[in-house]
Biopython code that builds the backbone (N, CA, C, O; Angstrom):
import numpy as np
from Bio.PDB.StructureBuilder import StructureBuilder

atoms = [
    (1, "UNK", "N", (0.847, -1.167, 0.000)),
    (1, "UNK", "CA", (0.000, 0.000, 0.000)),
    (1, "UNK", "C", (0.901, 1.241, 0.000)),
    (1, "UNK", "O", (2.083, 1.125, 0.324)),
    (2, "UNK", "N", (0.496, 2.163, -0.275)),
    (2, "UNK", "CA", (1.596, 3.150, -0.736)),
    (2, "UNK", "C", (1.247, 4.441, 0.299)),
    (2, "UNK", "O", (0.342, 4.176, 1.091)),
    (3, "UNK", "N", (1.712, 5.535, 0.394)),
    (3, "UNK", "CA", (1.332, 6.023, 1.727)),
    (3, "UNK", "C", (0.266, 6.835, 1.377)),
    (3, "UNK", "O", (-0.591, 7.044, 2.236)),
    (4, "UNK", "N", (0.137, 7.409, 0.108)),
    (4, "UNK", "CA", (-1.448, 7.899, 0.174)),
    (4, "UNK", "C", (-2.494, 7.071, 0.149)),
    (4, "UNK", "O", (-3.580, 7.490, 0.548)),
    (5, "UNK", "N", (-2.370, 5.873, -0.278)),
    (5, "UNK", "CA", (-2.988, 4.662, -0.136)),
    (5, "UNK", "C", (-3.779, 4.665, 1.413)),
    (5, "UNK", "O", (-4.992, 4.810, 1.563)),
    (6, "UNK", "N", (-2.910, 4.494, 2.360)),
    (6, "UNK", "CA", (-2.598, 4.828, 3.688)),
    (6, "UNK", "C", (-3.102, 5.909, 4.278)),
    (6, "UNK", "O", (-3.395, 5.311, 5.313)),
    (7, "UNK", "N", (-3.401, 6.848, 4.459)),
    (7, "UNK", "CA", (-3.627, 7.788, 4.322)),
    (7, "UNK", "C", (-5.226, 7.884, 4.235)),
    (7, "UNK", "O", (-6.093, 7.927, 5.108)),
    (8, "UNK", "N", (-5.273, 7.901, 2.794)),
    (8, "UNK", "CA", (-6.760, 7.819, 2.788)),
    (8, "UNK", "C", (-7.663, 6.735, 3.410)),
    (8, "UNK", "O", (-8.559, 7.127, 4.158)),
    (9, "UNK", "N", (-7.557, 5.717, 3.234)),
    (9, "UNK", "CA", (-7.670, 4.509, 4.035)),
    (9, "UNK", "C", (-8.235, 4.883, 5.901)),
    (9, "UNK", "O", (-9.195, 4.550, 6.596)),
    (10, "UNK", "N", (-6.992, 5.738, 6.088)),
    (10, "UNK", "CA", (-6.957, 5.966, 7.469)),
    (10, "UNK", "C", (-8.126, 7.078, 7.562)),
    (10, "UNK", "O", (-9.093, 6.701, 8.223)),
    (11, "UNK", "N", (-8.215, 8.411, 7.008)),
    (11, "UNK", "CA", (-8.947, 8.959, 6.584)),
    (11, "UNK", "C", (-10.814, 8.591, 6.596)),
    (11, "UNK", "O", (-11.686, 9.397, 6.922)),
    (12, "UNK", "N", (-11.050, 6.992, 6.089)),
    (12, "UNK", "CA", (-12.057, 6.720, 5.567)),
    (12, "UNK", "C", (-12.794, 6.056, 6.671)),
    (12, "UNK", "O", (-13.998, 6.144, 6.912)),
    (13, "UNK", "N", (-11.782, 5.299, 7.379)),
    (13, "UNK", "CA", (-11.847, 4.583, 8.771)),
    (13, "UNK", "C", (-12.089, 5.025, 9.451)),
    (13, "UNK", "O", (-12.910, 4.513, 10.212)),
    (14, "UNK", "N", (-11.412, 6.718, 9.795)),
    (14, "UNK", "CA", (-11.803, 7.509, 10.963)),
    (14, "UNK", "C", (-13.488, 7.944, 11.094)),
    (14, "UNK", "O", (-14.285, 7.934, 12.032)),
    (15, "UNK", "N", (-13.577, 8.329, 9.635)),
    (15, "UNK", "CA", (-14.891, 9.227, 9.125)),
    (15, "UNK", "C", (-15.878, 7.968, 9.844)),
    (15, "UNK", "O", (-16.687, 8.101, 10.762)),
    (16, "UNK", "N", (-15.460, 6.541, 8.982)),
    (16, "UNK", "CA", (-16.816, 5.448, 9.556)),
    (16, "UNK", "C", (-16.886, 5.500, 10.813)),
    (16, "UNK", "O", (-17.984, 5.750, 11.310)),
    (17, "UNK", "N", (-15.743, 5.280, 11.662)),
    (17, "UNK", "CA", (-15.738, 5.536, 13.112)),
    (17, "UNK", "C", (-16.449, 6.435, 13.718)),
    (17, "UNK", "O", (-17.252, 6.162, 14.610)),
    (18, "UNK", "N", (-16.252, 7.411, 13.354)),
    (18, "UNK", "CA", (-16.637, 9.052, 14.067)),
    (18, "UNK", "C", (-18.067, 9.663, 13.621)),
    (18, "UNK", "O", (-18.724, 10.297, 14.447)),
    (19, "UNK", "N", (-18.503, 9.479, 12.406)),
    (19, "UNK", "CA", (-20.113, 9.578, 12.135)),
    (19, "UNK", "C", (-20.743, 8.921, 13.079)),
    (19, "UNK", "O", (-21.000, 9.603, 14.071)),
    (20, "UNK", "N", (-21.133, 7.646, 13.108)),
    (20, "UNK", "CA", (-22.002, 7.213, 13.992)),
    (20, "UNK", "C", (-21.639, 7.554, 15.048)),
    (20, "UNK", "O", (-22.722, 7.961, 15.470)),
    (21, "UNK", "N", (-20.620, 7.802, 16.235)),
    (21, "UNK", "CA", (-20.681, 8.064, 17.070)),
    (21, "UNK", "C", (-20.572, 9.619, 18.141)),
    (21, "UNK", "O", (-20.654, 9.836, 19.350)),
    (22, "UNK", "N", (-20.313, 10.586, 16.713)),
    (22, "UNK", "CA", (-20.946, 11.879, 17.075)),
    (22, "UNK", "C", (-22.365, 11.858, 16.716)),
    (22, "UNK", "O", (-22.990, 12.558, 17.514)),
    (23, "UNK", "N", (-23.166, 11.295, 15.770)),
    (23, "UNK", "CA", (-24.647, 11.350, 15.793)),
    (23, "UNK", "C", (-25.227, 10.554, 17.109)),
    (23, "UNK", "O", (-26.424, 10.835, 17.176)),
    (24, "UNK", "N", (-24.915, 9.810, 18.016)),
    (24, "UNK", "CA", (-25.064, 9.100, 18.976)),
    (24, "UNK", "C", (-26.095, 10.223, 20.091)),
    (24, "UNK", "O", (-27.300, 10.221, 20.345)),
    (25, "UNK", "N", (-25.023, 11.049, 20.525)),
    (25, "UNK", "CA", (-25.120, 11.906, 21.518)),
    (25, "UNK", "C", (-26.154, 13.133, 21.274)),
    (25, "UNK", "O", (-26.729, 13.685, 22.212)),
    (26, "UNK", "N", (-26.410, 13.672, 19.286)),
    (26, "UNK", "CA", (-27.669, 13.817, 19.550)),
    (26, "UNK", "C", (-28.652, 13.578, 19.757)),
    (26, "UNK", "O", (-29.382, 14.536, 20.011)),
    (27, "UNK", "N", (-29.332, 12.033, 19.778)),
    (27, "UNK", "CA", (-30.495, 11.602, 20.014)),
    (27, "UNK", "C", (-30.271, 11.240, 21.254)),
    (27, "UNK", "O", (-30.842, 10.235, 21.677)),
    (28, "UNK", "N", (-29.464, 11.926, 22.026)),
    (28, "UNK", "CA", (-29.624, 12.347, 23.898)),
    (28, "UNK", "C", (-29.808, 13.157, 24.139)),
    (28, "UNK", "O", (-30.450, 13.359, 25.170)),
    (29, "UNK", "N", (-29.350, 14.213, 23.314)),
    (29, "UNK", "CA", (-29.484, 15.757, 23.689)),
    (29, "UNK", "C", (-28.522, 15.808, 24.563)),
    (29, "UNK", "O", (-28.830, 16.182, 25.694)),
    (30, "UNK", "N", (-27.086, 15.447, 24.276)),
    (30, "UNK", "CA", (-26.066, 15.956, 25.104)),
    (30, "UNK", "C", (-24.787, 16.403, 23.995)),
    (30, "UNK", "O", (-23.890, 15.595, 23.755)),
    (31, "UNK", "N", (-24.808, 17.533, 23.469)),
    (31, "UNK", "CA", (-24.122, 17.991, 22.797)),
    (31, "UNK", "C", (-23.102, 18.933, 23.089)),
    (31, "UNK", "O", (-23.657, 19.896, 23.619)),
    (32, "UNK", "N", (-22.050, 19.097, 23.013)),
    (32, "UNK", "CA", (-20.646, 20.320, 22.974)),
    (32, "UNK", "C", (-20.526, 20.969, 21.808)),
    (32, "UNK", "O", (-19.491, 20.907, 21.144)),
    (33, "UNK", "N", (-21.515, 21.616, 21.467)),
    (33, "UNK", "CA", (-21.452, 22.272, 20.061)),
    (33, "UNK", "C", (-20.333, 22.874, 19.564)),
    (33, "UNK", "O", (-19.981, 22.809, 18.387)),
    (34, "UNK", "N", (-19.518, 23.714, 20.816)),
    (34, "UNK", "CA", (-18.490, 24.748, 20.747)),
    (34, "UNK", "C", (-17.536, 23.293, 20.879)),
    (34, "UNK", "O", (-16.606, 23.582, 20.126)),
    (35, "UNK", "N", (-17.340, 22.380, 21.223)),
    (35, "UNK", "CA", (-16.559, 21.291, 21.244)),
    (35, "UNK", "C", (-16.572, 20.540, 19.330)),
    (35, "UNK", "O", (-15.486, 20.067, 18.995)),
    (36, "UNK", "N", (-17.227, 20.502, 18.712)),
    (36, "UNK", "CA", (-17.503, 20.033, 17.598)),
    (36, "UNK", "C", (-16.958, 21.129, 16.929)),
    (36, "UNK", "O", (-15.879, 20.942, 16.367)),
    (37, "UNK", "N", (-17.446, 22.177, 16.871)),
    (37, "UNK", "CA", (-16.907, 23.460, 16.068)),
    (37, "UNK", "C", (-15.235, 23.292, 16.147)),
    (37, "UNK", "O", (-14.568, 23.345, 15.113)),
    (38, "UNK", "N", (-14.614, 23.085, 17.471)),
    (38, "UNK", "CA", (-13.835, 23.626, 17.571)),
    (38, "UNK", "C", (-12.459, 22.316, 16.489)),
    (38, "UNK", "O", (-11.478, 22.399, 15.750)),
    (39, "UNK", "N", (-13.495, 21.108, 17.236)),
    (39, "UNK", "CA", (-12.992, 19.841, 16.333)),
    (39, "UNK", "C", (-13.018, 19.783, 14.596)),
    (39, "UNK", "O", (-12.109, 19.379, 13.871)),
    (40, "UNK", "N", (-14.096, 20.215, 14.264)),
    (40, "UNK", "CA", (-14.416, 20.001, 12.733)),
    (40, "UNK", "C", (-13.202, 21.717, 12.508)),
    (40, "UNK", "O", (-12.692, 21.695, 11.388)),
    (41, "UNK", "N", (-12.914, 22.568, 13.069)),
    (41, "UNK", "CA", (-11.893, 23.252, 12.631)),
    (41, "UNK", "C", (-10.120, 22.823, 12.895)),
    (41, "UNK", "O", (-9.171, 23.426, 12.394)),
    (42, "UNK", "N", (-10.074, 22.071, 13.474)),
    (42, "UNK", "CA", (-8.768, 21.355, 13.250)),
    (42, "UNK", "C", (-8.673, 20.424, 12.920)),
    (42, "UNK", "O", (-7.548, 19.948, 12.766)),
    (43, "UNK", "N", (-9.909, 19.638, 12.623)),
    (43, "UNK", "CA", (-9.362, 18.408, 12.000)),
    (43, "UNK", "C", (-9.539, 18.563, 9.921)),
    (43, "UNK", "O", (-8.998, 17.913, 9.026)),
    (44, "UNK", "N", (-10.400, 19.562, 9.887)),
    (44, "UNK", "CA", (-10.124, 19.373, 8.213)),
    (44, "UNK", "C", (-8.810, 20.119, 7.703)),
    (44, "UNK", "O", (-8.208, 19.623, 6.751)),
    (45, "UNK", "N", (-8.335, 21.303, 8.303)),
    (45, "UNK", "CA", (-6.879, 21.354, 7.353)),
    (45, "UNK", "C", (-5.794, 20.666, 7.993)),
    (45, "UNK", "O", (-4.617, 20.787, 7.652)),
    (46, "UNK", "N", (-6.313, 19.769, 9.151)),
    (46, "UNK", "CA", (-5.543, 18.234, 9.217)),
    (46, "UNK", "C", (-5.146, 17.970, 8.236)),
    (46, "UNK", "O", (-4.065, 18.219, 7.701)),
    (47, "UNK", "N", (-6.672, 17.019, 7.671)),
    (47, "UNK", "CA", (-7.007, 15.912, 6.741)),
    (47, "UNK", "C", (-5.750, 16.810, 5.362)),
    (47, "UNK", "O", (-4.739, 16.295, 4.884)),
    (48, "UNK", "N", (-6.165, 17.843, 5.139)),
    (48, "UNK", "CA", (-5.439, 18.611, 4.248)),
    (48, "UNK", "C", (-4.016, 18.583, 3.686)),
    (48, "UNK", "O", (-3.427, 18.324, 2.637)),
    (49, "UNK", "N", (-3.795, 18.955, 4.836)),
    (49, "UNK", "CA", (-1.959, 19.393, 5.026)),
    (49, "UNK", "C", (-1.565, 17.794, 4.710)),
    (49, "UNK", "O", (-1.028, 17.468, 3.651)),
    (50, "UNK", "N", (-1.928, 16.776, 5.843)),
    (50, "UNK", "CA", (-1.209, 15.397, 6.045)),
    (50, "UNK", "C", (-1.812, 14.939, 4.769)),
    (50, "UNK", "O", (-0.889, 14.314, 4.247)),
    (51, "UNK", "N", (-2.521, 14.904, 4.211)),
    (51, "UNK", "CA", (-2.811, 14.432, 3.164)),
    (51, "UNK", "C", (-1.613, 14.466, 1.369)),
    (51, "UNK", "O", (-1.242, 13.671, 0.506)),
    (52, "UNK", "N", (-1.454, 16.088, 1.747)),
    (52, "UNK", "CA", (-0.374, 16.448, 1.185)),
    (52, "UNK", "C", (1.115, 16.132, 1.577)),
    (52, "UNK", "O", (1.931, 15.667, 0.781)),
    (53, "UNK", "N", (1.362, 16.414, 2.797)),
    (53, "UNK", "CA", (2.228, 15.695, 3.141)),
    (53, "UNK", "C", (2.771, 14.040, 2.681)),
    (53, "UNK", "O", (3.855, 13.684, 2.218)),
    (54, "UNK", "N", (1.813, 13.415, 2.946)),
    (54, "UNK", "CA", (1.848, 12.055, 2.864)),
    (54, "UNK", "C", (2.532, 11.735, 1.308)),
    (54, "UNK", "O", (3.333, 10.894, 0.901)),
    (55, "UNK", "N", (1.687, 13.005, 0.593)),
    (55, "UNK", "CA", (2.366, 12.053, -0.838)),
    (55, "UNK", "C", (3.958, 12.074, -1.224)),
    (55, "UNK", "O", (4.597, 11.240, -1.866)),
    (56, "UNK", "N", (4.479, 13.553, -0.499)),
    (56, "UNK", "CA", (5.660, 13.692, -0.882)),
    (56, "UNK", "C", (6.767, 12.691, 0.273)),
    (56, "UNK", "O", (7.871, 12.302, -0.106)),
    (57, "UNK", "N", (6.303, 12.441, 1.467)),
    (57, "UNK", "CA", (6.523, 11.375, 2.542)),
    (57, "UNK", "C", (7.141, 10.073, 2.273)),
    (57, "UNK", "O", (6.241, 9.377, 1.803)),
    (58, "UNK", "N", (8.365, 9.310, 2.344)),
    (58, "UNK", "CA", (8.426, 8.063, 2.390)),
    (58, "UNK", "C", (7.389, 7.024, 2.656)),
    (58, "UNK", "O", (6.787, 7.403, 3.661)),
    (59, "UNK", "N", (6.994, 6.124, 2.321)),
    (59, "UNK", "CA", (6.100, 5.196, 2.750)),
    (59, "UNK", "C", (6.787, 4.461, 3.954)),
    (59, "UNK", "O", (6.203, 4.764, 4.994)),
    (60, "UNK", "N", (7.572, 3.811, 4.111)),
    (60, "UNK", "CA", (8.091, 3.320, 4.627)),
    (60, "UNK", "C", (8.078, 4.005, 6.333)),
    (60, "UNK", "O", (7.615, 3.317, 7.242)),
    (61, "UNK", "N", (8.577, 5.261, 6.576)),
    (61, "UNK", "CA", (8.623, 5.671, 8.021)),
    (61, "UNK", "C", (6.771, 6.158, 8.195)),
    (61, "UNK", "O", (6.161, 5.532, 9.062)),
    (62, "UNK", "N", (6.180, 6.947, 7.598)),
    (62, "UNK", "CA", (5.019, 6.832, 7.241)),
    (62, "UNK", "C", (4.279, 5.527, 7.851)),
    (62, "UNK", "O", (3.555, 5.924, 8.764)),
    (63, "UNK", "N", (4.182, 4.142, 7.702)),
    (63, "UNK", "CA", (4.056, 3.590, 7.685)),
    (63, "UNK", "C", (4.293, 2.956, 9.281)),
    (63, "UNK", "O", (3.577, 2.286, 10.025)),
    (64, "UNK", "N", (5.583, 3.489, 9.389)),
    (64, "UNK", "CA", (6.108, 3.165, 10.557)),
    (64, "UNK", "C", (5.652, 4.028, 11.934)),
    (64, "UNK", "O", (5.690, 3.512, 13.051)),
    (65, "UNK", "N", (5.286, 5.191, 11.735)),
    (65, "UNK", "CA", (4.505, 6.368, 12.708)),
    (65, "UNK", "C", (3.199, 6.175, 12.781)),
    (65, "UNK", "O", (2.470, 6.672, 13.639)),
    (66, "UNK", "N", (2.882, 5.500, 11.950)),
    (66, "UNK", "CA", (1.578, 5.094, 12.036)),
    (66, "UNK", "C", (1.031, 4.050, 13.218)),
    (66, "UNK", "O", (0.279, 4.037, 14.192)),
    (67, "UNK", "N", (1.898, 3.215, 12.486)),
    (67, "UNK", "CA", (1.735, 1.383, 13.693)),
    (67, "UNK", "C", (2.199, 1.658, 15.282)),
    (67, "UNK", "O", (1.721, 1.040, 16.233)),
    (68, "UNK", "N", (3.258, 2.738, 15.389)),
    (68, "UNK", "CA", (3.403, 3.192, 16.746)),
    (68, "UNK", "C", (2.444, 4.348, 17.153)),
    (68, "UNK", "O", (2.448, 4.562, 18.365)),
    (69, "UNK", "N", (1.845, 4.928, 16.614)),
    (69, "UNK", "CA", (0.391, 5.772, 16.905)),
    (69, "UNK", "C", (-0.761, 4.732, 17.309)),
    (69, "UNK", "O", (-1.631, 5.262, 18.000)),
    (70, "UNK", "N", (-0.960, 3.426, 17.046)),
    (70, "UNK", "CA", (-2.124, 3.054, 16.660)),
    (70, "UNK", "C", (-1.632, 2.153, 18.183)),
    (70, "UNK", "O", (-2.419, 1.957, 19.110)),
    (71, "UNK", "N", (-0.407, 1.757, 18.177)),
    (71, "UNK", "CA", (0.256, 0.881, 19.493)),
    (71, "UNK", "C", (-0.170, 1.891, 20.753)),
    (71, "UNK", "O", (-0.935, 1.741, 21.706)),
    (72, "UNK", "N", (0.690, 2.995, 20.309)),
    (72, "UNK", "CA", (0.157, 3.875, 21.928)),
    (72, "UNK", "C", (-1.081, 4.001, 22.414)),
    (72, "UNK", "O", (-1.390, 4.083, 23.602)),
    (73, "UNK", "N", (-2.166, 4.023, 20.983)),
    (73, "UNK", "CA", (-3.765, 4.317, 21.479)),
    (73, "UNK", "C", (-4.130, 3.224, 22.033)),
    (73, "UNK", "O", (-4.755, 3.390, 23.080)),
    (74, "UNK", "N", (-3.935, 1.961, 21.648)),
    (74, "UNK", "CA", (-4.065, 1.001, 22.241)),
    (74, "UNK", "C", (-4.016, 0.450, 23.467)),
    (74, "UNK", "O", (-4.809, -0.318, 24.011)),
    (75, "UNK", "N", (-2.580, 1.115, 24.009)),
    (75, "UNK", "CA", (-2.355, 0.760, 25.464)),
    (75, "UNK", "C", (-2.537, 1.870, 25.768)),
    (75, "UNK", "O", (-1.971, 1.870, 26.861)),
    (76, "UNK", "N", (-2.908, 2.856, 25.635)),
    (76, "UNK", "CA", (-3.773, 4.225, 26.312)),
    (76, "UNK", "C", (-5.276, 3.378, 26.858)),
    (76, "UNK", "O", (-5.871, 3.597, 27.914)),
    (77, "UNK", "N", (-5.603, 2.494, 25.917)),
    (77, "UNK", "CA", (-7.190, 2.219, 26.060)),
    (77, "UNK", "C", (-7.005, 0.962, 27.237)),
    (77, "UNK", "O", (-7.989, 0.663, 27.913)),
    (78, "UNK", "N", (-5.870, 0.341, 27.415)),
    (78, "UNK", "CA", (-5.537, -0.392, 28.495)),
    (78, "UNK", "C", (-6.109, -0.139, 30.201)),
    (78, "UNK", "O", (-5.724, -0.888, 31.099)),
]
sb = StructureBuilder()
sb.init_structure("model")
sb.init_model(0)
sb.init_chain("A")
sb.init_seg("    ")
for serial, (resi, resn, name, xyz) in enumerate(atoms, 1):
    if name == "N":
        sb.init_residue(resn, " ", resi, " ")
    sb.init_atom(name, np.array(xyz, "f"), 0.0, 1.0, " ", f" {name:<3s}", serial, name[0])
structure = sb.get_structure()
């Protein structure tokens, strides 16, 4: 897989992840509106920048920052 490959992938995963479970909390009526705002403004020229980034990026370390991102969340969730 190549790192925009990667990338988007990761990208597509998050989105499935994160839709259903920000729509969750409105059919409670427990919302952080100013919390969402503040999220949907740093995370799209995220998606942006790293996106760009990524292509000019080695795959290889890319690749490698990734699997140790995904390790730490993991044993964060420990």
């Amino acid at each position: 897989m190549t790192a925009s490959e990667m990338v988007g992938t990761d990208i597509t995963h998050a989105f499935l992840l994160v839709t259903p479970t920000g729509l969750l909390p409105i059919t409670y009526a427990n919302v952080n509106y100013l919390l969402i705002g503040n999220l949907s403004v740093g995370s799209i020229p995220g998606v942006i920048i790293r996106s760009k980034i990524s292509a000019k990026f080695p795959a290889r370390p890319l690749k490698g920052f990734v699997a140790i991102l995904i390790i730490l969340s993991g044993i964060k969730l420990l």
